[in-house]
DSSP file (Angstrom, degrees, kcal/mol; ACC not computed):
  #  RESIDUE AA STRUCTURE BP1 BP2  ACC     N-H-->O    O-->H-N    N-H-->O    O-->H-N    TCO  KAPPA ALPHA  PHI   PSI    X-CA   Y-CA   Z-CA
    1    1 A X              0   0    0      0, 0.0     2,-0.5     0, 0.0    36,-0.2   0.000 360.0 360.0 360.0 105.3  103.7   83.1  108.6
    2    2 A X  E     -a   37   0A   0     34,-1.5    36,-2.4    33,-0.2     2,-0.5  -0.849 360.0-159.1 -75.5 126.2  102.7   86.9  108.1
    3    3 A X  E     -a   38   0A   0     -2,-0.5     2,-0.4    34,-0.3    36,-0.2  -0.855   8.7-176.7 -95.6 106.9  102.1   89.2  110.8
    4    4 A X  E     -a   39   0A   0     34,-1.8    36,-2.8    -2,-0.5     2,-0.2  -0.947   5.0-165.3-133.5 129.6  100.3   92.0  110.4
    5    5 A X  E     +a   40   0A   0     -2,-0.4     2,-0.3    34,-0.2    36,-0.2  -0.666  11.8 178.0 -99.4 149.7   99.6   94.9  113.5
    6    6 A X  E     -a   41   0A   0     34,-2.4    36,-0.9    -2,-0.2     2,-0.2  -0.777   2.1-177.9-127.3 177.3   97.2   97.2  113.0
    7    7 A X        -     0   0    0     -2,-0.3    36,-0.1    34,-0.2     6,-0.1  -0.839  16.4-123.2-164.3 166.3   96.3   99.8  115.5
    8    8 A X    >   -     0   0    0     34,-0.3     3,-1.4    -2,-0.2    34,-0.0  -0.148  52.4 -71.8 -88.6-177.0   93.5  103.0  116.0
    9    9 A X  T 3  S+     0   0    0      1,-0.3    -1,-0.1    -2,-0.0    34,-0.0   0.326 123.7  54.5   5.1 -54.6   93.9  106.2  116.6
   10   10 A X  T 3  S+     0   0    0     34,-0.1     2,-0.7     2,-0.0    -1,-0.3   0.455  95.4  67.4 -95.5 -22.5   95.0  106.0  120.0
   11   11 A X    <   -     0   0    0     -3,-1.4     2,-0.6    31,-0.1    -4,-0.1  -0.846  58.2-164.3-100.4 117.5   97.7  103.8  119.8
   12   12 A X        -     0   0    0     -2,-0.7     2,-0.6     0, 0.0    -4,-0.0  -0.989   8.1-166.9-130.5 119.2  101.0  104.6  118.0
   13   13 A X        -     0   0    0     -2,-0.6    -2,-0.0    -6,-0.1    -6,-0.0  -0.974   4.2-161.1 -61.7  77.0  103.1  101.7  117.3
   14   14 A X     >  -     0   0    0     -2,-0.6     4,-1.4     1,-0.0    -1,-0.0  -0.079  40.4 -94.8 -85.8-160.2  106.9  102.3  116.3
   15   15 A X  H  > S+     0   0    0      2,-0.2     4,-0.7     3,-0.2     3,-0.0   0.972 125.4  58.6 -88.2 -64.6  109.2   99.7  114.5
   16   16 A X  H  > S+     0   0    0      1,-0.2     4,-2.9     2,-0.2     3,-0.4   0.899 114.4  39.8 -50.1 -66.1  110.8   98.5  118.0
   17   17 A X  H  > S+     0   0    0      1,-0.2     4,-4.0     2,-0.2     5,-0.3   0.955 114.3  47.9 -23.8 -70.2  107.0   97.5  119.1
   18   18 A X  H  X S+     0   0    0     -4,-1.4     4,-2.3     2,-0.2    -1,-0.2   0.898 112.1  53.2 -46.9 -37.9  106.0   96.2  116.0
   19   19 A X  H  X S+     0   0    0     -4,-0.7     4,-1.6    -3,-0.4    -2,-0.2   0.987 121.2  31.3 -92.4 -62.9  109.5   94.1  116.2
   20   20 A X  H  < S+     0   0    0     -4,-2.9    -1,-0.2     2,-0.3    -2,-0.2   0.742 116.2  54.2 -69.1 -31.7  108.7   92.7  119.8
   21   21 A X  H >X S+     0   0    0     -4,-4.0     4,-3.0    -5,-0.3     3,-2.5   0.998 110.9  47.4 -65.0 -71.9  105.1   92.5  119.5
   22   22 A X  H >X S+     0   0    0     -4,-2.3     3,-0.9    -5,-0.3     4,-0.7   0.819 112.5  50.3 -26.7 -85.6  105.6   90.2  115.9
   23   23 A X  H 3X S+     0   0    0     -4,-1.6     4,-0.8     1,-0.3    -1,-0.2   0.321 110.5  54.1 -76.6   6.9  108.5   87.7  117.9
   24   24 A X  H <> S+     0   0    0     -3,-2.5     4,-3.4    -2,-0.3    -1,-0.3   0.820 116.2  33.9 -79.8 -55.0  105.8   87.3  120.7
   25   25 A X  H <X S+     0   0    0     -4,-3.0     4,-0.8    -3,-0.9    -2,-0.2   0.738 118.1  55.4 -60.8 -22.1  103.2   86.2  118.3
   26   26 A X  H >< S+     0   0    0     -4,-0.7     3,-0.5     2,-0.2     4,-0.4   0.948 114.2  38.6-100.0 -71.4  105.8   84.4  116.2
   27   27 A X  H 3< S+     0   0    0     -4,-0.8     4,-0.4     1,-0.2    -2,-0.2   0.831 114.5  53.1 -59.8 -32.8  107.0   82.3  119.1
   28   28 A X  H 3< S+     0   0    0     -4,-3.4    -2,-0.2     1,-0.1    -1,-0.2   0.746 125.1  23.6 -39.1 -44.0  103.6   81.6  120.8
   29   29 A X  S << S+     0   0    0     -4,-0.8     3,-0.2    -3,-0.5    -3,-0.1   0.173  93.0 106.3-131.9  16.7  101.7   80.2  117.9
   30   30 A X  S    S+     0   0    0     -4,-0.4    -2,-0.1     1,-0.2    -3,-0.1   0.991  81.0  65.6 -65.8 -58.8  105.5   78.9  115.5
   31   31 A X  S    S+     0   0    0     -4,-0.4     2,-0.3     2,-0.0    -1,-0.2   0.742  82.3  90.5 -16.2 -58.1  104.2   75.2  116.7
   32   32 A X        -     0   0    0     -3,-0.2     3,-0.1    -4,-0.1    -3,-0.0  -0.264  69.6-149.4 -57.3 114.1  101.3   75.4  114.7
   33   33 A X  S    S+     0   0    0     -2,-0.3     2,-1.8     1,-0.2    -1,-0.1  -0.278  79.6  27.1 -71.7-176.3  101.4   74.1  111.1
   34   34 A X  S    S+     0   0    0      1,-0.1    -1,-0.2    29,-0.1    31,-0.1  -0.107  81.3 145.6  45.6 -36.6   99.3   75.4  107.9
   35   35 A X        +     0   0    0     -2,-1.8    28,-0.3    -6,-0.1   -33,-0.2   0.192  15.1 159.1 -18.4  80.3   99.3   79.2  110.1
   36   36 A X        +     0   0    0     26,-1.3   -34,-1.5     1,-0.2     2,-0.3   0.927  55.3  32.3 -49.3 -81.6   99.5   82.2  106.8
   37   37 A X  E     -aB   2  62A   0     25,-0.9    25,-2.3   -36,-0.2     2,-0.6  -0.695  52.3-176.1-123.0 133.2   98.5   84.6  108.3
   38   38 A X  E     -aB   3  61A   0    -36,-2.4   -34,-1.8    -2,-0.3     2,-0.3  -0.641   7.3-165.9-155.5 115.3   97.8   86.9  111.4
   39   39 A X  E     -aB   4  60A   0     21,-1.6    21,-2.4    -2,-0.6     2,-0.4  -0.564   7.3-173.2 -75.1 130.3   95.9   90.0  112.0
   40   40 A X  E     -aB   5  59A   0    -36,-2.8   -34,-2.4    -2,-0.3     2,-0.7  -0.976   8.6-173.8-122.8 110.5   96.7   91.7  115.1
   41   41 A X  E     -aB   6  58A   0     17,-2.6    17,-1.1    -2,-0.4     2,-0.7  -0.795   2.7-170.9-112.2 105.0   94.2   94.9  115.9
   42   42 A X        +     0   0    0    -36,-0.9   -34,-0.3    -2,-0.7    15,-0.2  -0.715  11.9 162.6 -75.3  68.6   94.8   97.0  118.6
   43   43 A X        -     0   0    0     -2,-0.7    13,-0.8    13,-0.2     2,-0.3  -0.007  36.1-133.3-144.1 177.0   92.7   99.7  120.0
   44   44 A X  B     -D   55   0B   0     11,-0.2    11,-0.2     1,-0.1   -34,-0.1  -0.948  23.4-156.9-148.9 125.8   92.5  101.7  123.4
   45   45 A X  S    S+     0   0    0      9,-1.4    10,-0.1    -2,-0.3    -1,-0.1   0.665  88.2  41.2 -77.6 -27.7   88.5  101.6  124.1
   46   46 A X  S >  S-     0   0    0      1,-0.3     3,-0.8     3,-0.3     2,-0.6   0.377  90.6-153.9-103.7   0.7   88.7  104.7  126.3
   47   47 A X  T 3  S-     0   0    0      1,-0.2    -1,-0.3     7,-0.1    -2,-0.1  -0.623  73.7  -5.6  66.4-102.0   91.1  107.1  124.4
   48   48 A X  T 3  S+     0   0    0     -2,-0.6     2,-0.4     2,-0.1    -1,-0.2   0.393 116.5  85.5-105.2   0.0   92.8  109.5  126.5
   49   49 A X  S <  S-     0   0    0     -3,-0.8    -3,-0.3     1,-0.0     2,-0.1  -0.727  76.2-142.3 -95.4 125.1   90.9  108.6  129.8
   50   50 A X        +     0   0    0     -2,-0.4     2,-0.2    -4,-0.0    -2,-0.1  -0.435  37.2 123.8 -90.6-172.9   93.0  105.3  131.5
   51   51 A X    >   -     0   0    0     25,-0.2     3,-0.6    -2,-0.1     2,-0.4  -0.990  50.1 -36.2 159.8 173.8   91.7  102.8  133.0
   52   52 A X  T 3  S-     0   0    0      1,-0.2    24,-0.1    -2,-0.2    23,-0.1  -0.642 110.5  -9.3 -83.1 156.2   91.2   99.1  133.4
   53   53 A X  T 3  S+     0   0    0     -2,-0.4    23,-0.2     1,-0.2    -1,-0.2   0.791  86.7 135.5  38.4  47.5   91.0   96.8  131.0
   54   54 A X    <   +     0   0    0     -3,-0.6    -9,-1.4    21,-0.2     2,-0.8   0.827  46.5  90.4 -97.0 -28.9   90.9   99.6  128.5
   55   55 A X  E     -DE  44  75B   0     20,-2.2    20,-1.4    -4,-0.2     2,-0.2  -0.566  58.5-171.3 -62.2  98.7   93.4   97.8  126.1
   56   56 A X  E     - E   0  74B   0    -13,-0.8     2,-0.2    -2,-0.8    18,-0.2  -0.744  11.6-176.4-116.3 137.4   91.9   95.2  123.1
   57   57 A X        -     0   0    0     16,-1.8     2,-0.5    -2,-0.2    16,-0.2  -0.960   2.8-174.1-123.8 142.1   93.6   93.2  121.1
   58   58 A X  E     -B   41   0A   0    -17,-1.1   -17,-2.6    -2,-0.2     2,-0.3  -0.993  13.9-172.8-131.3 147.7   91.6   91.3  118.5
   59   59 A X  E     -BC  40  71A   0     12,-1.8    12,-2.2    -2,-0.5     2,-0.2  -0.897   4.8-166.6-155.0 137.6   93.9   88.9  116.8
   60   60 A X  E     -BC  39  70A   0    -21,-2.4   -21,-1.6    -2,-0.3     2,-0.4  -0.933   2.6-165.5-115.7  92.4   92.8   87.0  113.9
   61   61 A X  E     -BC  38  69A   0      8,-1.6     8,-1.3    -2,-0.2     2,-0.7  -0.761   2.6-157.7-112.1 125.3   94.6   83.9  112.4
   62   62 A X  E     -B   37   0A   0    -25,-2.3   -26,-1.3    -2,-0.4   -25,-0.9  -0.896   7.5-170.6-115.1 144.4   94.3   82.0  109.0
   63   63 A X    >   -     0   0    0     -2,-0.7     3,-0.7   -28,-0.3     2,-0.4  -0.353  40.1 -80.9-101.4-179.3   95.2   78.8  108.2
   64   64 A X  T 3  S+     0   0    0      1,-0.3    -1,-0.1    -2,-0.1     3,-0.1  -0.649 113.7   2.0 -87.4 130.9   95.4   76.8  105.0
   65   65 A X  T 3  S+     0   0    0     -2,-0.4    -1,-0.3     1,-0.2     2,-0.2   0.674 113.3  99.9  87.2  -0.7   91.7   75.5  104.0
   66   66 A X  S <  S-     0   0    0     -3,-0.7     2,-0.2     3,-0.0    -1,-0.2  -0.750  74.3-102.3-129.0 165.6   89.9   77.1  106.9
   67   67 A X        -     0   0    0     -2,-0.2    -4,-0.3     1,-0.2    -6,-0.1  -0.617  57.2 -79.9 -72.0 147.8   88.0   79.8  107.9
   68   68 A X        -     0   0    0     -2,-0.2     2,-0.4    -6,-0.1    -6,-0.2  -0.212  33.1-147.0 -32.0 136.9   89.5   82.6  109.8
   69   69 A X  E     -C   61   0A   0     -8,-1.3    -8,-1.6    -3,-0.1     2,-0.2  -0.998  28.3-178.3-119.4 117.4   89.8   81.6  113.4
   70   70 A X  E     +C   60   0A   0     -2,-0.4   -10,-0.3   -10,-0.3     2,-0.2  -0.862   5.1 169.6-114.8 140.7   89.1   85.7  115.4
   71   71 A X  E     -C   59   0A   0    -12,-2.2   -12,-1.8    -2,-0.2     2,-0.1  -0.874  18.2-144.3-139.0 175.4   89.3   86.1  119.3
   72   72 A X        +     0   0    0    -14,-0.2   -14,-0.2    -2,-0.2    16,-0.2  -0.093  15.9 174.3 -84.0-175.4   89.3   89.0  121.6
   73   73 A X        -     0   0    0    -16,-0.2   -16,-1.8    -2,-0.1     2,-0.5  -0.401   9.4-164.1 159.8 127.2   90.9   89.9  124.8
   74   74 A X  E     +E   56   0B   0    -18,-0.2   -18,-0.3    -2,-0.1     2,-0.2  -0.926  20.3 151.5-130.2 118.1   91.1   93.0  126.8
   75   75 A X  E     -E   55   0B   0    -20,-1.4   -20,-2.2    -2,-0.5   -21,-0.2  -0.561  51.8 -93.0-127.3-173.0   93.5   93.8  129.6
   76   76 A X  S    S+     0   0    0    -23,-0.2     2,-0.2    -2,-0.2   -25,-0.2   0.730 107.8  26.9 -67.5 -24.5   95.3   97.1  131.4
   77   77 A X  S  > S-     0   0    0    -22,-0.2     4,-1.9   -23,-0.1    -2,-0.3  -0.802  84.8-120.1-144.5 152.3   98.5   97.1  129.4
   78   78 A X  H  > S+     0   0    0     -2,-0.2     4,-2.8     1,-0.2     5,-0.0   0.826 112.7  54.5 -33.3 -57.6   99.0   95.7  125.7
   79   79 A X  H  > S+     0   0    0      1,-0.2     4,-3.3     2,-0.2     5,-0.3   0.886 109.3  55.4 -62.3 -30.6  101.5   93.2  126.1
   80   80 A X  H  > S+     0   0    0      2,-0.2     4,-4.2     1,-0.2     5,-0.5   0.960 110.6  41.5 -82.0 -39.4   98.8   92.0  128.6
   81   81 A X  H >X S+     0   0    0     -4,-1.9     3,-2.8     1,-0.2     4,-2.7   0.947 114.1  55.3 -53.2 -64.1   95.9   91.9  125.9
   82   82 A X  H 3X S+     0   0    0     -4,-2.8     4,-3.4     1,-0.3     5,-0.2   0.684 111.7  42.8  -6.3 -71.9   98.5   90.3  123.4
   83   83 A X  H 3X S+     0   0    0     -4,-3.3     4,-1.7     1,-0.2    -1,-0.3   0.815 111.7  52.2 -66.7 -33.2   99.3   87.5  125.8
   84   84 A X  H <X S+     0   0    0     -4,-4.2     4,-1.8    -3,-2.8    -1,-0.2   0.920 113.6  46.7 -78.4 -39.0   95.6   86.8  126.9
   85   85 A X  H >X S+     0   0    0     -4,-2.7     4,-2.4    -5,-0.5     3,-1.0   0.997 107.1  54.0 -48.6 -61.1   94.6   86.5  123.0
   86   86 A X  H 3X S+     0   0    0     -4,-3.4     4,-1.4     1,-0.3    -2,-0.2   0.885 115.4  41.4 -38.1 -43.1   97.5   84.2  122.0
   87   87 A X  H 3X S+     0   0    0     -4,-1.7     4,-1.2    -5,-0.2    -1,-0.3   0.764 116.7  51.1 -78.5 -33.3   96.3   81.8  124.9
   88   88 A X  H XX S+     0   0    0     -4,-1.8     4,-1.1    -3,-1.0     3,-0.8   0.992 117.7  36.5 -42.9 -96.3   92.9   82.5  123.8
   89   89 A X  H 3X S+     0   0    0     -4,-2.4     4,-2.5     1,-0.2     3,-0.4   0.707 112.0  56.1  -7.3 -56.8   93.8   81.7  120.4
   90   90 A X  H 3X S+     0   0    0     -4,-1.4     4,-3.3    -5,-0.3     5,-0.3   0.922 106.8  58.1 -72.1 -41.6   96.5   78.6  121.1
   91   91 A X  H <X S+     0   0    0     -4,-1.2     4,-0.7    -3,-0.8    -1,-0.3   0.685 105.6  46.1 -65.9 -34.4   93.5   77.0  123.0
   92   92 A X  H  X S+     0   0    0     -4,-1.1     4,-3.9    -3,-0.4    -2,-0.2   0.956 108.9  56.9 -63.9 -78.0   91.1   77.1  119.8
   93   93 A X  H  < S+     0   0    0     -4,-2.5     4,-0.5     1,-0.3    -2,-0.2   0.940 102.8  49.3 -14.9 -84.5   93.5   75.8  117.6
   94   94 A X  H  X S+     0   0    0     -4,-3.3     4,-2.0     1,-0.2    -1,-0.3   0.976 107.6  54.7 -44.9 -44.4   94.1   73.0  119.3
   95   95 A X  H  < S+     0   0    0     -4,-0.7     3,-0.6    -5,-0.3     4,-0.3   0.978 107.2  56.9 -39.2 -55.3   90.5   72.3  119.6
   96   96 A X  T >< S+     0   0    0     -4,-3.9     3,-3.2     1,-0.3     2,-0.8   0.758 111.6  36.6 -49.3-103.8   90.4   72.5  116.1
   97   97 A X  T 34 S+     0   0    0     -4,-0.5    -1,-0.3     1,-0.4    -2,-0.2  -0.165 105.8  58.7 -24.4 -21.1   92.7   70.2  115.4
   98   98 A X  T 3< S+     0   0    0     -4,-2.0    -1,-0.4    -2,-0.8    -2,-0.2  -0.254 103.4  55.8 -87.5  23.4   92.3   67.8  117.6
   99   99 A X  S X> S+     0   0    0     -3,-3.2     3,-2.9    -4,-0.3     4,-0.5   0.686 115.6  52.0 -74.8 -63.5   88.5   67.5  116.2
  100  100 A X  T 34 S+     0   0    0      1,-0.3     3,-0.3    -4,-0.3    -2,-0.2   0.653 103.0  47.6 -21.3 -57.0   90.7   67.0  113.0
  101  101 A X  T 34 S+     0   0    0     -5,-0.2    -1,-0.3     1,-0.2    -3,-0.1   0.251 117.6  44.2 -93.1  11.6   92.9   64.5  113.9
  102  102 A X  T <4        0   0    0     -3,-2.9    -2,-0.2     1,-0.0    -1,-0.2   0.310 360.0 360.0-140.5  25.5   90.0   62.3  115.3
  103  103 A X     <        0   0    0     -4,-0.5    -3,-0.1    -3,-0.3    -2,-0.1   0.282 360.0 360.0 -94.4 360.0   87.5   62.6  112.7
C-alpha cells in the first residue's frame, strides 16, 4: 500500500507529520485487501483566517480492478479531517465489497 500526502499552500507538512499522518492511514484501512494506493490532499479552505471546519482532507484510495473510490471531510483540526475521511472511506469500502461478495 502507497501513501501519498499532498498539501496546498497553506499547509506545511514536515517528515514527523507525514510519518504519523501515513501510520494513521496505514493502520485504519491495513484490513482491507487489493488497497495500492492512497492519495491524501490537504488544504486549509480559509488560509490565514481560522475558523471552523476550515481543514479538508480529500483522500482518495485505489484498489486492484476498480475505480478510484474519493471522499471528503472537513473538520477544525487535521488529524480531525484525516479521521472523519478514513471512517468515511472504511464505510464505502465495505459497501463495496460486500455488494461483491453477494453478487
Amino acid at each position: 500500500m502507497q501513501i501519498q500526502i499532498n498539501s496546498d499552500n497553506n499547509i506545511v507538512i514536515d517528515k514527523r507529520k507525514k510519518e504519523y499522518f501515513s501510520s494513521m492511514i496505514e493502520k485504519s484501512l491495513n484490513r482491507f485487501d487489493g488497497i495500492t494506493r492512497i492519495e491524501v490532499h490537504l488544504s486549509d479552505e480559509n488560509s490565514e483566517k481560522s475558523g471552523t471546519d476550515d481543514k479538508r482532507c480529500l483522500l482518495e484510495v485505489r484498489m486492484n480492478n476498480r475505480q478510484p473510490i474519493v471522499v471528503t471531510n472537513q473538520s477544525d483540526t487535521l488529524e480531525k479531517s484525516i479521521s472523519g475521511s478514513l471512517d468515511k472511506i472504511k464505510s464505502k469500502i465495505d459497501t463495496i465489497l460486500g455488494k461483491l461478495r453477494n453478487s
